[in-house]
C-alpha positions as a Markdown table, in Angstrom:
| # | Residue | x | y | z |
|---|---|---|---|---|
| 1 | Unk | 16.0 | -53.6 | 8.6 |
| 2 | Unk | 19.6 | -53.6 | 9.3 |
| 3 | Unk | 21.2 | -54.8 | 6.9 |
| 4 | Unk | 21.9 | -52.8 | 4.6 |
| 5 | Unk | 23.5 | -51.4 | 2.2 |
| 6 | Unk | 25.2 | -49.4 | 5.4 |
| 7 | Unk | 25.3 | -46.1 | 3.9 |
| 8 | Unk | 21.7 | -45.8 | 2.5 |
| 9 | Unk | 19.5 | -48.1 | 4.7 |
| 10 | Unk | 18.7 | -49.6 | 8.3 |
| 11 | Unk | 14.9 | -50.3 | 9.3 |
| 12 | Unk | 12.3 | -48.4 | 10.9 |
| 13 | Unk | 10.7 | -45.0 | 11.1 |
| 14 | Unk | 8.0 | -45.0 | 14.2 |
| 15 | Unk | 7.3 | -42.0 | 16.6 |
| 16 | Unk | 5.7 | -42.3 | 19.9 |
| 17 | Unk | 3.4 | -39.7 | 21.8 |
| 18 | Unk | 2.4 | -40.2 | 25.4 |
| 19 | Unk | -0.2 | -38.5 | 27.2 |
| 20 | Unk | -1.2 | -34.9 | 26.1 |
| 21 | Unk | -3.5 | -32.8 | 26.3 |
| 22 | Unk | -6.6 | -33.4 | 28.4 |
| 23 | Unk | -4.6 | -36.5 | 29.3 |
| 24 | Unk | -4.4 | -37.9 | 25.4 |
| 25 | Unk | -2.2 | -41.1 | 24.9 |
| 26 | Unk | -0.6 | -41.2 | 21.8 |
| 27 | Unk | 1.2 | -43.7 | 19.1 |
| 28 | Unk | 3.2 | -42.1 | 16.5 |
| 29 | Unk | 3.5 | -44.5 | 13.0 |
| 30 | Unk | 5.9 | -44.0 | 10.2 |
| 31 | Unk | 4.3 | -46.0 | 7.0 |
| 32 | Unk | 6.8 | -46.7 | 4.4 |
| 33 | Unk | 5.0 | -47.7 | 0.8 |
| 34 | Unk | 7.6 | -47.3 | -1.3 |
| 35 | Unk | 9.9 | -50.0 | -0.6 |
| 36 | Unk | 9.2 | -53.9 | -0.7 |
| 37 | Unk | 11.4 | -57.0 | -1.8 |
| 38 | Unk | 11.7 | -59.4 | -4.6 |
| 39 | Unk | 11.8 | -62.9 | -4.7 |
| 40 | Unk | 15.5 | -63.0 | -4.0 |
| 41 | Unk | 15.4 | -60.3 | -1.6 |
| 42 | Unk | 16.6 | -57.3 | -3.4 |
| 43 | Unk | 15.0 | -54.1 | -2.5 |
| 44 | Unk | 12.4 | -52.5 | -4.7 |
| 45 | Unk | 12.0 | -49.1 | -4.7 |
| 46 | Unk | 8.3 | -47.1 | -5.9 |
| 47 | Unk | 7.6 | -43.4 | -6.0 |
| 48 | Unk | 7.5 | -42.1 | -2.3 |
| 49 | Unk | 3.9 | -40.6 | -2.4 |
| 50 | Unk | 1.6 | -43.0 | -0.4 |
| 51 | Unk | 4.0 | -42.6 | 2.9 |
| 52 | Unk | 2.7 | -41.7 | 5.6 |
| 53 | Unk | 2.7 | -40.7 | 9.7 |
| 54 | Unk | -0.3 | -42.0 | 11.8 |
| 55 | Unk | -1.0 | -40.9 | 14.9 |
| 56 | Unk | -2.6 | -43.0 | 17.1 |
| 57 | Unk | -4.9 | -42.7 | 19.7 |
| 58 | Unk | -4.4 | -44.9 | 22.5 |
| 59 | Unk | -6.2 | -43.9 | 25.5 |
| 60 | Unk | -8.0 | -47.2 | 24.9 |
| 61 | Unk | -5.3 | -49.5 | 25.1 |
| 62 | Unk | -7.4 | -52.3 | 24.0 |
| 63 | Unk | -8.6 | -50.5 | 21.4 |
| 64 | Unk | -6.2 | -48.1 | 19.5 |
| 65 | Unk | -7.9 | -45.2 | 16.7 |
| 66 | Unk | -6.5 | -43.6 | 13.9 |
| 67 | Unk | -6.6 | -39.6 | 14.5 |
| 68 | Unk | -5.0 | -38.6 | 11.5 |
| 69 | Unk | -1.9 | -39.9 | 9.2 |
| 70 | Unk | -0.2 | -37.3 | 7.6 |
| 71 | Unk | 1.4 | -37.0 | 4.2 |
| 72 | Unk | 5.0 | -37.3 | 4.8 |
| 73 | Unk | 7.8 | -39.3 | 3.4 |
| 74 | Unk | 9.0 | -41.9 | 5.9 |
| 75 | Unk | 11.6 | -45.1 | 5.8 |
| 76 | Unk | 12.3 | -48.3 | 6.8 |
| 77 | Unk | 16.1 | -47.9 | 6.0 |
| 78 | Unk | 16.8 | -46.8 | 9.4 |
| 79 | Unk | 16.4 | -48.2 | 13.1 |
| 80 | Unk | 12.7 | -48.0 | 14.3 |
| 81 | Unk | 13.9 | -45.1 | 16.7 |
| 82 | Unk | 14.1 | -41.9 | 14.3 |
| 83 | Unk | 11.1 | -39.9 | 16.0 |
| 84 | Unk | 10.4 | -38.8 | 19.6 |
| 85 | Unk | 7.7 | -36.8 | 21.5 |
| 86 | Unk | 8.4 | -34.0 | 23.8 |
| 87 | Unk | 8.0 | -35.0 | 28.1 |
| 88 | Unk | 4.7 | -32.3 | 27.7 |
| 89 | Unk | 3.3 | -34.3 | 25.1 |
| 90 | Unk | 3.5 | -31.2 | 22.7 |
| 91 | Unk | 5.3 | -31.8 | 20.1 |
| 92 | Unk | 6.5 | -35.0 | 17.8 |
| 93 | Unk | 9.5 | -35.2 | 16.0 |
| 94 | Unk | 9.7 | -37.5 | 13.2 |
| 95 | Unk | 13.1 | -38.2 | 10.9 |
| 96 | Unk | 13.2 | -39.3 | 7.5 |
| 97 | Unk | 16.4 | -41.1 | 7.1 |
| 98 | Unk | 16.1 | -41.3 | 3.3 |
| 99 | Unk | 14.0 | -39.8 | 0.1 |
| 100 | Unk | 13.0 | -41.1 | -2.9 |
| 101 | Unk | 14.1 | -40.0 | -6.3 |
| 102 | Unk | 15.1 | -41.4 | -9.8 |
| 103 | Unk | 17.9 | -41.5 | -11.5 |
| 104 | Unk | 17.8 | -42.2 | -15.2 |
| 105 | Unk | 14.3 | -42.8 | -14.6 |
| 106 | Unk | 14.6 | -45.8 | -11.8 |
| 107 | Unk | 13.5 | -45.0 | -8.6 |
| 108 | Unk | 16.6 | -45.0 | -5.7 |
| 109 | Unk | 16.9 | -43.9 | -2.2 |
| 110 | Unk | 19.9 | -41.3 | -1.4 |
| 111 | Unk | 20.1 | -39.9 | 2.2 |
| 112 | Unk | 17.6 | -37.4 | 3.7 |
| 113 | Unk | 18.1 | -34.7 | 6.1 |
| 114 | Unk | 14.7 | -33.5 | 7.3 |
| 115 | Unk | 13.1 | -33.4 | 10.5 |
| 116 | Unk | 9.0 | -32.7 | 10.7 |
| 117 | Unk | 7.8 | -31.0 | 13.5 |
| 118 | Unk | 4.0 | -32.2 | 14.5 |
| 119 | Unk | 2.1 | -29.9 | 17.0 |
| 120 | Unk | 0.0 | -32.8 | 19.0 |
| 121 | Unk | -2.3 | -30.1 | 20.5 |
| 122 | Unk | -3.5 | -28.9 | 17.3 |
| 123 | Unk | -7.2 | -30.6 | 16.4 |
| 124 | Unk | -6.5 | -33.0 | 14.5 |
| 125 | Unk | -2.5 | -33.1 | 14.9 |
| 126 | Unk | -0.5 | -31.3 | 12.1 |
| 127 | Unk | 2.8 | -30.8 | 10.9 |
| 128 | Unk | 4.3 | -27.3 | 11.9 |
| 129 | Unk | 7.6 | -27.2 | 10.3 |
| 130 | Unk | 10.8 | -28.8 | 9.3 |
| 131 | Unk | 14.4 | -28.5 | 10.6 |
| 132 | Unk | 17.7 | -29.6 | 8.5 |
| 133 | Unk | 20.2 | -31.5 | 10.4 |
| 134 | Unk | 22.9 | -34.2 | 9.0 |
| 135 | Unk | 23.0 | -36.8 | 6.4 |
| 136 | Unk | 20.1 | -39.8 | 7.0 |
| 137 | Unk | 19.1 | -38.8 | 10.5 |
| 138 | Unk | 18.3 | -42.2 | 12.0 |
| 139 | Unk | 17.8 | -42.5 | 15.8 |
| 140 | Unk | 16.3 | -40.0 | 18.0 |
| 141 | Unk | 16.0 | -38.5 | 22.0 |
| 142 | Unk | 14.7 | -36.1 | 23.9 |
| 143 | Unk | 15.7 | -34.9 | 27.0 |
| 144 | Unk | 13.3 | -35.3 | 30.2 |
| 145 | Unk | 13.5 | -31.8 | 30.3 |
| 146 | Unk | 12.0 | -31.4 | 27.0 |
| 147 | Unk | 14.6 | -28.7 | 25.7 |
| 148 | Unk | 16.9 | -30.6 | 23.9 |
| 149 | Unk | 16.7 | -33.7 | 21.1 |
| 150 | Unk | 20.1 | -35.6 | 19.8 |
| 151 | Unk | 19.6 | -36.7 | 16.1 |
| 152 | Unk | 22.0 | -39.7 | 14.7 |
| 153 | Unk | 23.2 | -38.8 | 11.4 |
| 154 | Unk | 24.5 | -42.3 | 10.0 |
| 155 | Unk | 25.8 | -41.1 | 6.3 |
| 156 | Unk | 27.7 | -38.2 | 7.6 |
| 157 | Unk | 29.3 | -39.8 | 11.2 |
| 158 | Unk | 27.4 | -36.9 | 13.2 |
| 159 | Unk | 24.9 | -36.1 | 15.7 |
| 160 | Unk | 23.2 | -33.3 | 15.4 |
| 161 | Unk | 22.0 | -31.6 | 18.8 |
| 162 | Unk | 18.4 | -29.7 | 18.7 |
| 163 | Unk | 17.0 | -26.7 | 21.0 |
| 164 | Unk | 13.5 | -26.7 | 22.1 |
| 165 | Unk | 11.2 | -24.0 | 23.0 |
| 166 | Unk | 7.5 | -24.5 | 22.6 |
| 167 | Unk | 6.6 | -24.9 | 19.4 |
| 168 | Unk | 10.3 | -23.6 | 17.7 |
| 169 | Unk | 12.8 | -25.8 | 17.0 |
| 170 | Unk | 16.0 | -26.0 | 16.0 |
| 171 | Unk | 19.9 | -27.1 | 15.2 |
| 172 | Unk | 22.2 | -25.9 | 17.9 |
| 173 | Unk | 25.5 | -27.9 | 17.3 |
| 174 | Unk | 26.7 | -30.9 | 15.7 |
| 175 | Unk | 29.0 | -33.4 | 16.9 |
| 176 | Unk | 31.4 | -35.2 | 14.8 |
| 177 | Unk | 31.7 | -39.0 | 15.8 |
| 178 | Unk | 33.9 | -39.8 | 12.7 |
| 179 | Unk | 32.8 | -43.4 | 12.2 |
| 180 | Unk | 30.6 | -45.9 | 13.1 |
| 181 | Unk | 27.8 | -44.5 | 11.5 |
| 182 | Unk | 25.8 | -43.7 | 14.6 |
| 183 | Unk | 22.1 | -45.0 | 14.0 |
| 184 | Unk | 20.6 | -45.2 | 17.7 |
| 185 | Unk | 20.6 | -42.6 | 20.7 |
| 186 | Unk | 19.1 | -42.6 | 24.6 |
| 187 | Unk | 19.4 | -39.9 | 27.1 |
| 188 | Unk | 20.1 | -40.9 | 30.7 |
| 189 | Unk | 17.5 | -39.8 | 32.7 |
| 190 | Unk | 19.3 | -36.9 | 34.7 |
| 191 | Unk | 20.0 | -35.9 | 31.3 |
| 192 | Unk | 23.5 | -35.4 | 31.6 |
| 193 | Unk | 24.6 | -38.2 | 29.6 |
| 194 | Unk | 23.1 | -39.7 | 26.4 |
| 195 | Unk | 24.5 | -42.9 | 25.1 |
| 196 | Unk | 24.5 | -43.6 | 21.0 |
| 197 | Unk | 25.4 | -47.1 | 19.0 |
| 198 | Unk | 28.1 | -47.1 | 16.2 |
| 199 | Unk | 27.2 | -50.7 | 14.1 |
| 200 | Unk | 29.7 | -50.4 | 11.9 |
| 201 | Unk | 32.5 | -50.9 | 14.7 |
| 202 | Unk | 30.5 | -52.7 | 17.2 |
| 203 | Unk | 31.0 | -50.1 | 19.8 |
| 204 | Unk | 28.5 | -47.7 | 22.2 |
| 205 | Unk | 29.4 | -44.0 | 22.0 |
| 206 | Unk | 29.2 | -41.9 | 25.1 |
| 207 | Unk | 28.1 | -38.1 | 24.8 |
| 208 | Unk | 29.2 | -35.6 | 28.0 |
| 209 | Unk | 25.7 | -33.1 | 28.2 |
| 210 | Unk | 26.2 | -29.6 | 30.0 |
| 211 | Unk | 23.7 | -27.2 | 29.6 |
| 212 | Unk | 23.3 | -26.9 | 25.9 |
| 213 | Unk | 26.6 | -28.5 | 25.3 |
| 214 | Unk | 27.4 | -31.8 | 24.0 |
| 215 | Unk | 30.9 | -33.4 | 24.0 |
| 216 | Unk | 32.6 | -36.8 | 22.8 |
| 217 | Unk | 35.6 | -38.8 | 22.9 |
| 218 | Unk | 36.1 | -42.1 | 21.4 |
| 219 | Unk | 38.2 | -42.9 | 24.6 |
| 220 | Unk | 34.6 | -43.2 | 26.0 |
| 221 | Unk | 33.6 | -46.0 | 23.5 |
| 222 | Unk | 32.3 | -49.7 | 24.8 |
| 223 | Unk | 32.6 | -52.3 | 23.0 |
| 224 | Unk | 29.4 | -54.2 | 22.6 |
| 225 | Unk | 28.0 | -57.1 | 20.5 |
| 226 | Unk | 28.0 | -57.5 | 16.8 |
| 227 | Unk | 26.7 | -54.4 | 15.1 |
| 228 | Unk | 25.0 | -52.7 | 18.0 |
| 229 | Unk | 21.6 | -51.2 | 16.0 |
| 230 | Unk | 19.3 | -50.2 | 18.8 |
| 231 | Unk | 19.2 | -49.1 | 22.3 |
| 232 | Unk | 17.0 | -48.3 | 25.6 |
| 233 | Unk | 17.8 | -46.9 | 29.2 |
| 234 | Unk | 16.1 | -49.4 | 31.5 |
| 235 | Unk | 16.1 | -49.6 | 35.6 |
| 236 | Unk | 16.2 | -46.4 | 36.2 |
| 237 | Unk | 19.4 | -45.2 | 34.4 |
| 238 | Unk | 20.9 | -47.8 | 35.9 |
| 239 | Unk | 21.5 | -50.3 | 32.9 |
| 240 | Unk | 21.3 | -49.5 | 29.0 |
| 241 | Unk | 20.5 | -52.7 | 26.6 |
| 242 | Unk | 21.8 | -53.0 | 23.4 |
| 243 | Unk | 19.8 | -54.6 | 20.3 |
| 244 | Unk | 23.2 | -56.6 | 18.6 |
| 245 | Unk | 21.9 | -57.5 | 15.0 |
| 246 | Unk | 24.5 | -59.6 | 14.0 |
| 247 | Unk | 27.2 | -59.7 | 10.9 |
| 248 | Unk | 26.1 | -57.3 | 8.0 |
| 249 | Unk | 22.7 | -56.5 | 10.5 |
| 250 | Unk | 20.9 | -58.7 | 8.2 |
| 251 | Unk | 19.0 | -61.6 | 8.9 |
| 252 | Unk | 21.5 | -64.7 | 8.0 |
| 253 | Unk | 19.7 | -67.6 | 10.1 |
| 254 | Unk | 22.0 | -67.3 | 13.1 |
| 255 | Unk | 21.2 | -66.3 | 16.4 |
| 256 | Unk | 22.2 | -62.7 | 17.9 |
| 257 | Unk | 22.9 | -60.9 | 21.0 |
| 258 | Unk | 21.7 | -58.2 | 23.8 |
| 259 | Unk | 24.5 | -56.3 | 25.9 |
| 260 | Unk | 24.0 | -55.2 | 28.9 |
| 261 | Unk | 25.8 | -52.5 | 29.9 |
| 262 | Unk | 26.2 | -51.0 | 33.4 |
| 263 | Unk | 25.7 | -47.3 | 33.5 |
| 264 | Unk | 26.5 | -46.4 | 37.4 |
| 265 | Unk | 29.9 | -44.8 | 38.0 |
| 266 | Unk | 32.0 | -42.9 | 35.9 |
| 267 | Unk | 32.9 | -45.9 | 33.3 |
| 268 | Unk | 30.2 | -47.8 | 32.1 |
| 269 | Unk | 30.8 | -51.3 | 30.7 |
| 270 | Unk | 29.0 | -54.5 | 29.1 |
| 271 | Unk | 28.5 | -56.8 | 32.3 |
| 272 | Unk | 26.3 | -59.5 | 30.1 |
| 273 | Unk | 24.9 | -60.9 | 27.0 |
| 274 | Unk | 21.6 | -62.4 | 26.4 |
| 275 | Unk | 21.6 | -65.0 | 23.2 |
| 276 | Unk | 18.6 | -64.3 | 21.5 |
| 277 | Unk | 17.2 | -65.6 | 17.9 |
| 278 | Unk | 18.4 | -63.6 | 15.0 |
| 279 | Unk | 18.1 | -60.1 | 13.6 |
| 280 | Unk | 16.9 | -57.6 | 17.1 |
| 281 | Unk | 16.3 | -54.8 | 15.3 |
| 282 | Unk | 13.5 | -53.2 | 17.3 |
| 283 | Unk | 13.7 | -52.6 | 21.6 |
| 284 | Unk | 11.4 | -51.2 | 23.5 |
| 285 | Unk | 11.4 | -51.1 | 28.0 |
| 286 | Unk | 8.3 | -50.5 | 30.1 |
| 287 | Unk | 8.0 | -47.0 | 31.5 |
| 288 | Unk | 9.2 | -48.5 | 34.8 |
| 289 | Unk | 12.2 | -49.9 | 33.5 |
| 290 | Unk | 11.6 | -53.5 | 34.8 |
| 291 | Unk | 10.9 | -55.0 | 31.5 |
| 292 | Unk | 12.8 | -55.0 | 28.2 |
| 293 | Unk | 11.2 | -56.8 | 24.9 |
| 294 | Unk | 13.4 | -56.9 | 21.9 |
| 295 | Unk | 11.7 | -57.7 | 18.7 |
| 296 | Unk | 13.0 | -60.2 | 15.8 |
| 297 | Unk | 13.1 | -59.7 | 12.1 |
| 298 | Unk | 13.6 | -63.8 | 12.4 |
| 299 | Unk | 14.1 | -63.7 | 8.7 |
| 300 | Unk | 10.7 | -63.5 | 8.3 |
| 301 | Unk | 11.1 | -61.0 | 5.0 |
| 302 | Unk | 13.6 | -58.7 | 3.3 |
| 303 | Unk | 15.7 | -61.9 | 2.4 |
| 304 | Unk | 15.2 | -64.5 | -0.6 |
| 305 | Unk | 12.2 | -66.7 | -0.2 |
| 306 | Unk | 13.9 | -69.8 | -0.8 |
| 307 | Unk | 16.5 | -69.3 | 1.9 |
| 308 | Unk | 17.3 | -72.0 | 3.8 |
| 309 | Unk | 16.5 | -69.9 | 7.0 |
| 310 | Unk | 13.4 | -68.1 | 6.0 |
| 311 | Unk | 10.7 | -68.5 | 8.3 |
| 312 | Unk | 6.7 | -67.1 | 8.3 |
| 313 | Unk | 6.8 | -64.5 | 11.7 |
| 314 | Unk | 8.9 | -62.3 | 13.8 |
| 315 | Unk | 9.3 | -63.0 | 16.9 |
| 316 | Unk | 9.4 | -61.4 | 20.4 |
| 317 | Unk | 11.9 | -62.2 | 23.6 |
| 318 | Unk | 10.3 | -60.9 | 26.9 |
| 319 | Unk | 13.1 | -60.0 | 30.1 |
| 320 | Unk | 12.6 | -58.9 | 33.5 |
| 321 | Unk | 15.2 | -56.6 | 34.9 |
| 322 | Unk | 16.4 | -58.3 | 38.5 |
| 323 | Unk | 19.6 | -57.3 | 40.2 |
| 324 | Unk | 21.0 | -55.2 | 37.1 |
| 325 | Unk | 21.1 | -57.9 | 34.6 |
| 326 | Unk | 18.0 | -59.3 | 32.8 |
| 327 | Unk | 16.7 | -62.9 | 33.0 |
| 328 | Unk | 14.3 | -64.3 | 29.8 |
| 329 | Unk | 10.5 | -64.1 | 30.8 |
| 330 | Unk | 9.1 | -67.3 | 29.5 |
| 331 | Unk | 9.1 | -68.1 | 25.7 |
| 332 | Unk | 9.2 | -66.5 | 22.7 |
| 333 | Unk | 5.7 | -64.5 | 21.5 |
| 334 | Unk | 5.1 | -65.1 | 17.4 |
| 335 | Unk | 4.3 | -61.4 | 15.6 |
| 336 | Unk | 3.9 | -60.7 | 11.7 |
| 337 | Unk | 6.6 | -60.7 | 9.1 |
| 338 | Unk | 9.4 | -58.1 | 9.8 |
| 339 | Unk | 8.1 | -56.2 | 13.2 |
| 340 | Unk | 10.1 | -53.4 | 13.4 |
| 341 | Unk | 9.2 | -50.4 | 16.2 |
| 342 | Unk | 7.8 | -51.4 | 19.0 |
| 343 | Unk | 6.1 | -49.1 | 22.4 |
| 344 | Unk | 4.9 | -49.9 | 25.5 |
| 345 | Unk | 1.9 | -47.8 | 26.2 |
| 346 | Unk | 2.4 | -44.6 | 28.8 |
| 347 | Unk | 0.7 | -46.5 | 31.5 |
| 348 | Unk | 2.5 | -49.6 | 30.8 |
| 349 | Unk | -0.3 | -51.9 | 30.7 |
| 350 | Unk | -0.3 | -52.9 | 26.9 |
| 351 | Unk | 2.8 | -53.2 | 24.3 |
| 352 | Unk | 1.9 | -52.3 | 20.6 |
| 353 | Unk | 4.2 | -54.1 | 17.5 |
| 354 | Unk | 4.7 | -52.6 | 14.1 |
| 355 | Unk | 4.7 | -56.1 | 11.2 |
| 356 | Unk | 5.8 | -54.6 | 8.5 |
| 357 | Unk | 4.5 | -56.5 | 5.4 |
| 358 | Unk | 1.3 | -57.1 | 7.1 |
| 359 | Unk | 0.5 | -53.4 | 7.2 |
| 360 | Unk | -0.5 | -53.5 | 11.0 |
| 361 | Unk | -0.1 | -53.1 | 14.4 |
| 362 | Unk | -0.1 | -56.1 | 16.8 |
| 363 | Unk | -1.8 | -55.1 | 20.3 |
| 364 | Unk | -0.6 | -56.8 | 23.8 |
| 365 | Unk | -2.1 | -57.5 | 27.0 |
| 366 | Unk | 1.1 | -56.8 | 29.8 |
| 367 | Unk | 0.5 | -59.2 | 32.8 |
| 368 | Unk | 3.3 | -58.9 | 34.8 |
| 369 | Unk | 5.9 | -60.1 | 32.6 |
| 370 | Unk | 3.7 | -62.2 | 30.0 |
| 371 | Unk | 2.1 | -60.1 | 27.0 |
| 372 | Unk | -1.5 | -61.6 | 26.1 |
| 373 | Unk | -3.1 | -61.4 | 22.9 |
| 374 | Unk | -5.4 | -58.5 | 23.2 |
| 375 | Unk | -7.6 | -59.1 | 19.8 |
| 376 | Unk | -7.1 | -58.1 | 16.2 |
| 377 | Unk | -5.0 | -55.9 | 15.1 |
| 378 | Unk | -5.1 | -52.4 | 13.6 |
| 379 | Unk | -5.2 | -52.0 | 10.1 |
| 380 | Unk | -3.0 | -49.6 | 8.7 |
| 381 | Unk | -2.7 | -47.0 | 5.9 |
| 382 | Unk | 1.1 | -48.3 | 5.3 |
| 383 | Unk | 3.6 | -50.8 | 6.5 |
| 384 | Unk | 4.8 | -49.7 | 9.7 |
| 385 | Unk | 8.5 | -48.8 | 9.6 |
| 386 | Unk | 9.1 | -47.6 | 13.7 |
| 387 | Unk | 6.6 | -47.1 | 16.7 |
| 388 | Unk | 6.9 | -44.9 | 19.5 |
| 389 | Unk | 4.8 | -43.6 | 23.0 |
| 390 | Unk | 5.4 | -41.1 | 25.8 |
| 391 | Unk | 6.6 | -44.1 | 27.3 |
| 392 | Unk | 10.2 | -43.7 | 25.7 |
């Protein structure tokens, strides 16, 4: 969830996996269990010990399988976008944006700086090691090369930059942004740019990438929609899509925004908005770059129950990419309360939703550009705070 006390929160810890190992396909679920809402819509906060990572088996589309769900601390302060998996389907990284610990004995959620390293090719998979980086590491990349990962640290205005080699990984550089508190990165695929979304001043940072070294200049900023939370590289590298989640990024009944920025030349700019309903927090594009879903807190928890604007279900907006600019793909699709991540699987044919507070994950049919109900969904050990595949 966006909105949020800036500093300590945002929504969403998921981690994707794609095809591995004698051709595995692979979810990657971050389960926050310590934090829920009361009837007014304040946080509540529990002791961190019941979170959890699941990782998914997906080679079934249809029907996904538990493989294993790990003991670590996860977050839904956070976009849906802090965990990755390597192109060779090796390795998962997984960010926890924030811990858990009390303070005069009530339970409060201070910024994390751990990374956990997950070996996919073990049997079952199993966390390998952990790597420092900034303060509340939040969004998350890898390169198509595999070598390098970009880490947003929101509570310290930085980005940390990770080496990879095989199983070892670790912090390289890190790049001052100074503001904005960076919560969302995307390489371009020829991996020599990465682009990075600073809510707090409603502006899309631009990182320079040569060999292992990453510059930035604020002279390279666009200016988006209102706080810019998420991102995805669609059409190729030819267009990036912004998740815009509106004053405060909490829901507030009104509706919201998607830029769409043009990324060929030397100066990419916003050529288009899409109105959407409120609160995008997660965004997710097929692996062929034609489609882009963004999913819709559409106040559906995390806000007082008697609000005026409170509604029962999140909400999904399908678009087509045509031409470099998207057009809407029929209507709306109803979810569960609060979806957060959101992945397409690594062949594209199904699309996989995170509901929160109904501790699941909602499974799609993709027809074209039409997702169809593909039967009930998975029960989970947690609420599902971000999603990810191979696909991303």
């Amino acid at each position: 969830m966006a909105k949020r006390w800036y500093g300590m929160l945002g929504i969403g810890v998921v981690a994707a996996l794609g095809a591995g190992p004698a051709s595995a396909q692979y979810l990657v679920v971050g389960n926050d269990q310590k934090i829920t809402w009361n009837d007014k819509g304040g946080v509540v906060v529990a002791p961190p010990d019941k979170d959890t990572v699941s990782i998914i088996d997906i080679k079934n589309g249809a029907a996904p399988k538990i493989v294993v769900s790990l003991p670590l601390q996860n977050s839904v302060f956070g976009p849906p976008t802090n965990l990755a998996i390597t192109p060779d389907n090796a390795l998962a990284l997984v960010a926890n944006s924030v811990a858990a610990a009390q303070d005069n004995g009530v339970w409060k959620t201070p910024p994390d700086n751990k990374i956990y390293v997950i070996d996919l090719a073990a049997k079952p998979p199993a966390q390998v090691g952990t790597v420092e980086v900034g303060k509340q590491p939040s969004g998350m990349g890898i390169s198509k090369a595999g070598d390098m990962a970009l880490v947003t640290n929101r509570a310290d205005n930085s980005i940390s930059v990770l080496s990879i080699k095989g199983k070892d990984v670790k912090v390289t550089d890190t790049v001052t942004i100074g503001d904005g508190g960076p919560s969302a990165v995307a390489f371009l695929p020829d991996g020599k740019r990465a682009l990075f979304t600073k809510p707090v001043v409603n502006k899309v940072g631009v990182l320079k990438i040569d060999g292992g070294k990453v510059t930035y200049d604020k002279a390279w900023d666009i200016n988006v929609g209102v706080f810019p939370y998420n991102l995805v590289i669609a059409d190729g590298g030819k267009l990036a899509v912004t998740a815009d989640n509106g004053a405060g990024g909490a829901s507030d009944g009104s509706v919201d925004t998607l830029s769409v920025i043009d990324l060929k030349g030397e100066h990419p700019h916003v050529v288009d908005k899409m109105v959407v309903d409120e609160a995008p927090e997660g965004i997710a594009v097929s692996p062929k770059g034609d489609l882009v879903i963004a999913v819709l807190l559409n106040a559906s928890a995390g806000i007082a129950k008697d609000a005026w604007f409170a509604r029962p279900r999140g909400r999904l907006a399908v678009f087509k990419v045509v031409s470099g600019r998207l057009v809407r793909a029929g209507a709306y699709v109803d979810v569960g309360k609060l979806p957060e991540g959101a992945a397409f699987s690594p062949d594209g044919r199904f699309f996989y939703v995170g509901n929160f507070v109904d501790h699941n994950l909602e499974i799609f049919k993709v027809d074209g550009d039409k997702l169809i109900n593909a039967g009930k969904p998975l029960a989970l050990p947690g609420a599902p705070a971000s999603v990810r595949s191979s696909s991303e």
